[in-house]
C-alpha positions as CSV (number, residue, x, y, z in Angstrom):
1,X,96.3,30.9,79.0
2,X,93.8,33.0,77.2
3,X,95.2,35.2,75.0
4,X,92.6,37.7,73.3
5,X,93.8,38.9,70.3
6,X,91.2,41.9,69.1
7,X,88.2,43.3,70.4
8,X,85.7,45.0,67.9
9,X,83.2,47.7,67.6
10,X,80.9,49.6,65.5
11,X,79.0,52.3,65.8
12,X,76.3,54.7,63.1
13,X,75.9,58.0,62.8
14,X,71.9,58.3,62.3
15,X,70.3,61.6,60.6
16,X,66.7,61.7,60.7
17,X,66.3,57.6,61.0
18,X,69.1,56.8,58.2
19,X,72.2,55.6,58.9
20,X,74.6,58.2,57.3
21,X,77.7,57.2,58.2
22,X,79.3,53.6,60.0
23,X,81.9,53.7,62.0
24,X,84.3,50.4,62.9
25,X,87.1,49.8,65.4
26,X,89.6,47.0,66.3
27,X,91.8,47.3,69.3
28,X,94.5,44.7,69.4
29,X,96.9,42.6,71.2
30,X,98.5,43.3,74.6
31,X,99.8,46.7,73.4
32,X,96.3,48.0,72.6
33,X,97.0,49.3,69.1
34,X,94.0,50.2,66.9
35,X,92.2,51.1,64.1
36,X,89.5,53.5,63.6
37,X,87.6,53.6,59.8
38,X,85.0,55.7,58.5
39,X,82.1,54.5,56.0
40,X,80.2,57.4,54.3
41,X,76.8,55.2,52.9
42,X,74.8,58.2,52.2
43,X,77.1,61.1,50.3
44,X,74.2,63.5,50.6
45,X,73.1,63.6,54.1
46,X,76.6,63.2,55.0
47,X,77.7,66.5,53.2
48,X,74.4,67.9,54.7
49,X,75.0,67.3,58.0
50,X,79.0,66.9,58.3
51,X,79.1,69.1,61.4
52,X,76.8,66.2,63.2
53,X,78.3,63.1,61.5
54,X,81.7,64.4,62.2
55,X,81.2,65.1,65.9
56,X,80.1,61.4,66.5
57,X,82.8,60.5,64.9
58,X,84.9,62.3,67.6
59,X,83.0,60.4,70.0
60,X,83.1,57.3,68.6
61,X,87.0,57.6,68.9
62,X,86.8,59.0,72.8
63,X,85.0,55.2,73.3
64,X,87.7,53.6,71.3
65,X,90.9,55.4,73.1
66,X,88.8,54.6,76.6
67,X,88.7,51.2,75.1
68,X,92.4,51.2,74.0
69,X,93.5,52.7,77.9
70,X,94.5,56.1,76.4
């Protein structure tokens, strides 16, 4: 029997063709638990533009809760 044990995604917030922020995921096991991180790589377009970066954030985590079956 197959037994999967994680799936895994990634995703990038992208401000004017730079990747501001990376976002990761790993849903696991049978009982879908998860983890969601948050990788600022460029401080000053992130503070520049948190409004933006944030909200794909909150996207990112709506595909990861669909993904999850929440």
């Amino acid at each position: 029997m197959l037994n999967v044990n994680s799936i895994s995604m990634d995703a990038t917030s992208r401000i004017n063709e730079v990747d501001v922020v990376h976002f990761t995921a790993s849903v696991y096991g049978a009982n879908k638990t998860y983890t969601v991180t948050k990788d600022i790589w460029d401080k000053d377009s992130y503070v520049t533009n948190k409004e933006q970066c944030d909200a794909d954030y909150a996207s990112f985590e709506e595909k990861v809760l669909e993904l999850s079956g929440e």
